[in-house]
N, C-alpha and C positions, 0 to 999 in steps of 0.2 A: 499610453505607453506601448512602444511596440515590445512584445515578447517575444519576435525574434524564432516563430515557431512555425510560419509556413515553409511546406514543407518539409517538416523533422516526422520523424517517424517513430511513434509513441506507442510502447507496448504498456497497458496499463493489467493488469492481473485482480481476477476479483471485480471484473466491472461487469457483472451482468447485472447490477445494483447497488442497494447505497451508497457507500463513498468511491468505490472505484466509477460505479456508476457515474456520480454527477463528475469525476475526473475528466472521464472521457469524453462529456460532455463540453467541461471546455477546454481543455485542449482544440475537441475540435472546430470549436466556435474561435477558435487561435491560429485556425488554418492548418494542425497539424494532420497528418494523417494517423490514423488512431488503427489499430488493434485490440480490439474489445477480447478480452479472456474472458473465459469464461470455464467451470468445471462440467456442471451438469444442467444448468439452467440455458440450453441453446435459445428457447423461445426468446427467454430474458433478453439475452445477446443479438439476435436477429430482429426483435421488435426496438431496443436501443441504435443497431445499427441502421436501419430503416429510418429514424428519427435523425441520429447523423448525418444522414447521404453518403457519397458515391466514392467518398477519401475514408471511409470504416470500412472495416469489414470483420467479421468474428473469426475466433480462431481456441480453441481446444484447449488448455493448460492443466495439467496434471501434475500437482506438486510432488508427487512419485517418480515424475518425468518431465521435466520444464525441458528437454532436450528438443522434443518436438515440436511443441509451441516454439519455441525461439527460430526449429530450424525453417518452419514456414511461415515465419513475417520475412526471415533471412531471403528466403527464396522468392517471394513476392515484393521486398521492397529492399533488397540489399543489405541491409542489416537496422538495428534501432538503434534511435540518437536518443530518446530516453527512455530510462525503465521507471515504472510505478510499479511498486509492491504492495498492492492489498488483500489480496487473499489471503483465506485464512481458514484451518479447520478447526471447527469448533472440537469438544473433546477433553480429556485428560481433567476434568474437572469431579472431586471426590464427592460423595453420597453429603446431601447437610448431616452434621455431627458424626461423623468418621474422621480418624487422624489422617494425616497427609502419610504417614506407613500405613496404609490400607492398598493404596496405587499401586496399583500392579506398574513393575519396572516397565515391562512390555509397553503400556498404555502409554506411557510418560514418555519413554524413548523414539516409538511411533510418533507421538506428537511433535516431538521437540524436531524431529527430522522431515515433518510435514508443514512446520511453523517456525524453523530457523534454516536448517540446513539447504532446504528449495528454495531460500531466498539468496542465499550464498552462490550454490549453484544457477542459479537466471543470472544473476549479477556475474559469474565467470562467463557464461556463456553470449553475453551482450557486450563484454569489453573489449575484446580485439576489434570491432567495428570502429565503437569509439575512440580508440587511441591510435589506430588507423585513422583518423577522421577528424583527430588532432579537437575533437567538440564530443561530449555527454554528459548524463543527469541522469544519475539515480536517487530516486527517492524513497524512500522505506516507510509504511505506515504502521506508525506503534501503537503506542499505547499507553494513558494515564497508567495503569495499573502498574506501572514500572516505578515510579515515585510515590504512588499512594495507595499503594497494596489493597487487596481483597481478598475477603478468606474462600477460601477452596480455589483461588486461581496461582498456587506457586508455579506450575508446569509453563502456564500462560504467561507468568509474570519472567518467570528465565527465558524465554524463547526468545518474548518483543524487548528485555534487558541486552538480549543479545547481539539485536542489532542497532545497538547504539554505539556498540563494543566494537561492532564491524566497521560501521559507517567511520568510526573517530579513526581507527586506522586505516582502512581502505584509503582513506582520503591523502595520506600522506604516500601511498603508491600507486596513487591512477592524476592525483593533482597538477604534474607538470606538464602529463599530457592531454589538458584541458579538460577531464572528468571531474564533475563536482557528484560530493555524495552528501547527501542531508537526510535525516527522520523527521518527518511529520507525527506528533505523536498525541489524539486527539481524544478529547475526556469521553463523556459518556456523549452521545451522538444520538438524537431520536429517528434511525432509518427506520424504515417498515420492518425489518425483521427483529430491533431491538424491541420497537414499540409491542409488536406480538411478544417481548418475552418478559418485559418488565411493567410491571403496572403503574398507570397512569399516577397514581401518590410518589410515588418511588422516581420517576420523573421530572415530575413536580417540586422533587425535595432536593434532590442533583440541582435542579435549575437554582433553588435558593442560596445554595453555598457558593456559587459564584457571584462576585462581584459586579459583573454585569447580568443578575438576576436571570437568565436564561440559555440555554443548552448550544452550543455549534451546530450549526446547521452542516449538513451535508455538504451543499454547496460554497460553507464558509469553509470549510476544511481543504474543498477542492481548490478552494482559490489560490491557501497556501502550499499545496502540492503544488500547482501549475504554475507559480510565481518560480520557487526553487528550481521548477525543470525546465525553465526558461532560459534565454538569453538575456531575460530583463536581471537575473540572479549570473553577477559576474565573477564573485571570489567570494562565494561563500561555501563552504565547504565544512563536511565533519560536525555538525551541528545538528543540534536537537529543536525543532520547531513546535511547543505548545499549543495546541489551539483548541483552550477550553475554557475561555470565558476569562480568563484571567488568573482561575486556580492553577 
């Protein structure tokens, strides 16, 4: 299947590892030109782009500031034909056995404005290219936790809730001028930074509640990111895309 993606110019956010990571992976293996974001992980980003070749290149993104990030792929390749959202600050998550009134406002509001509002904003700031361009694909990466809750994650679970909220309506004001907006929203994922956080039972036991007895791969997740941000994805729009085994 051709996807319709050499050449297109792909800002992925959050790729200096696991799932933006293997994003940009194949995007580029898709002939796309890629934009590896990155916050503070340069090595990450410059040893990924190195593995990509000579159509990557890293670039800075500050969900405080998605302004300069966007203005220098702009400046370097014209503008992006799609956006990947995966970054994300961890954060706003209460002490075990504290109520959710323990959260300082402050903490939650920071969050919510570093893990909804920066995706709003990149999404403003990449559209005029696209709809100049009469062709884009944004894709947002959620999150299980939005249909099957977890305790101490409400701040988390409003944020990635939020952009499903977006995506369903965005999509009926950027769709005629060939913008498709979809959520990729993937369950428990074993990247390397999950695997350091969760223990190996706990894992194990995720993997048993699914149907297909084991966990999305990194790499399964990218495939349905980079399907949606494709040309092979013609009129699908405003949609929520699962990919956790079948739960």
């Amino acid at each position: 299947m051709d996807y319709g993606l050499a050449g297109k110019v792909v800002l992925v956010t959050g790729a200096s590892g696991g799932i933006g990571g293997s994003t940009a992976r194949v995007f580029a293996a898709e002939g796309a030109t890629v934009a590896v974001a990155y916050r503070d992980n340069l090595a990450g980003a410059e040893l990924l782009v190195k593995e990509l070749g000579p159509t990557a290149f890293p670039v800075r993104y500050l969900l405080e500031e998605p302004e300069s990030a966007v203005e220098q792929v702009s400046q370097r390749c014209g503008g992006v034909d799609v956006l990947v959202t995966s970054a994300v600050r961890p954060g706003a998550r209460r002490a075990p056995g504290s109520p959710f009134e323990t959260l300082a406002p402050a903490e939650y509001a920071s969050f919510l404005q570093d893990n909804l509002t920066a995706t709003l904003r990149t999404t403003q700031l990449v559209l005029p290219w696209m709809r100049q361009r009469g062709w884009g694909r944004v894709v947002l990466v959620s999150s299980r936790v939005v249909d099957g809750g977890k305790p101490g994650r409400e701040v988390y679970g409003a944020a990635k809730a939020g952009l499903h909220g977006f995506a369903s309506s965005l999509s009926w004001d950027v769709g005629r001028d060939g913008v498709l907006v979809n959520v990729v929203c993937p369950g428990m994922v074993p990247t390397e930074s999950v695997a350091a956080q969760v223990p190996a039972p706990v894992l194990k036991q995720e993997a048993q509640r699914t149907p297909t007895g084991r966990l999305a791969t990194p790499e399964e997740v990218a495939g349905a990111i980079v399907w949606l941000g494709s040309a092979a994805n013609g009129n699908i729009t405003g949609q929520v895309l699962t990919v956790a085994g079948g739960r």
